[in-house]
N, C-alpha and C positions, 0 to 999 in steps of 0.2 A: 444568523449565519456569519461564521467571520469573514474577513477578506480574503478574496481566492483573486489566481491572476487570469489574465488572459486563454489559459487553456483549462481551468476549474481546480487549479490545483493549490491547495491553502497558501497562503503567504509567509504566515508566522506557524509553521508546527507546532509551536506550543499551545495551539489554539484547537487542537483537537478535541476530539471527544468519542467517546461511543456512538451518540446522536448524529454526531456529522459523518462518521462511517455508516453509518448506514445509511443516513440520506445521500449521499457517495455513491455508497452500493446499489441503494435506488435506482437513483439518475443511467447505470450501468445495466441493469436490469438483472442484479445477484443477489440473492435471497444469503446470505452470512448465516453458515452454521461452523459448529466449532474447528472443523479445520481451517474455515478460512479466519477465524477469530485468533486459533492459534498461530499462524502467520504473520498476522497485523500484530499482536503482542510481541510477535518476536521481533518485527519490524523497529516498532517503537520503542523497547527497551537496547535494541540497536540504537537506534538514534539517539536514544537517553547519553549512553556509553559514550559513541562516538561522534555523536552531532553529524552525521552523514546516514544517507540512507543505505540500508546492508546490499550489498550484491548480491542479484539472485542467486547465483550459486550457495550465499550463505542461507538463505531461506529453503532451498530444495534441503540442503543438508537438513535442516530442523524438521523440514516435512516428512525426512526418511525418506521419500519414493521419487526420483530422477524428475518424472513428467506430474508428478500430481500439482507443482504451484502452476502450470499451465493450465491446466482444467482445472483449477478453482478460478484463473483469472484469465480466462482463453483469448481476452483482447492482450493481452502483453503485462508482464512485470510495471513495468512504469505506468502506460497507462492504466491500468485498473489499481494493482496493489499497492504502488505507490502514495497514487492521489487518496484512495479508500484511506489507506497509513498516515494519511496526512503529512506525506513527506512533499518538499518542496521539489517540484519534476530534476531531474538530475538533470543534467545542460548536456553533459558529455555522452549520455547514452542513447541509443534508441530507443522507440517508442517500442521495441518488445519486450 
């Protein structure tokens, strides 16, 4: 497992993997099917692009449906899809 910080969130993003999203997903207790797959993709080639993790709003966009990235990650955008993304916690946001 690579280096995660203080709250389990990876340190180096480029350290990602499939494996560690799911063991992520694990830890969270969510079972990852393809919609929440397709989010984390779109996450990651976010960050690929911009080296920043996308705003939820840009993630609802890709999901099509307003409320669906909350009910795939009903703890919060940061906390669940973030860290699952292996993005590094964003500082400025809340934990929703």
């Amino acid at each position: 497992m690579p280096e995660i910080d203080e709250e389990g969130y990876l340190i180096e993003p480029q350290d990602w993997s499939e494996e560690i999203a799911i063991e992520f997903a694990r830890q969270e207790n969510i079972v990852l099917t393809e919609e929440h797959w397709s989010a984390i993709r779109f996450m990651r080639e976010y960050y690929a692009e911009h080296q920043i993790a996308p705003d939820a709003r840009f993630v609802i966009k890709h999901l099509g449906e307003r409320n669906r990235l909350f009910e795939l990650f009903p703890y919060g955008y940061v906390k669940q899809a973030c860290k699952i993304a292996g993005m590094k916690r964003p500082r400025a946001w809340s934990t929703g």
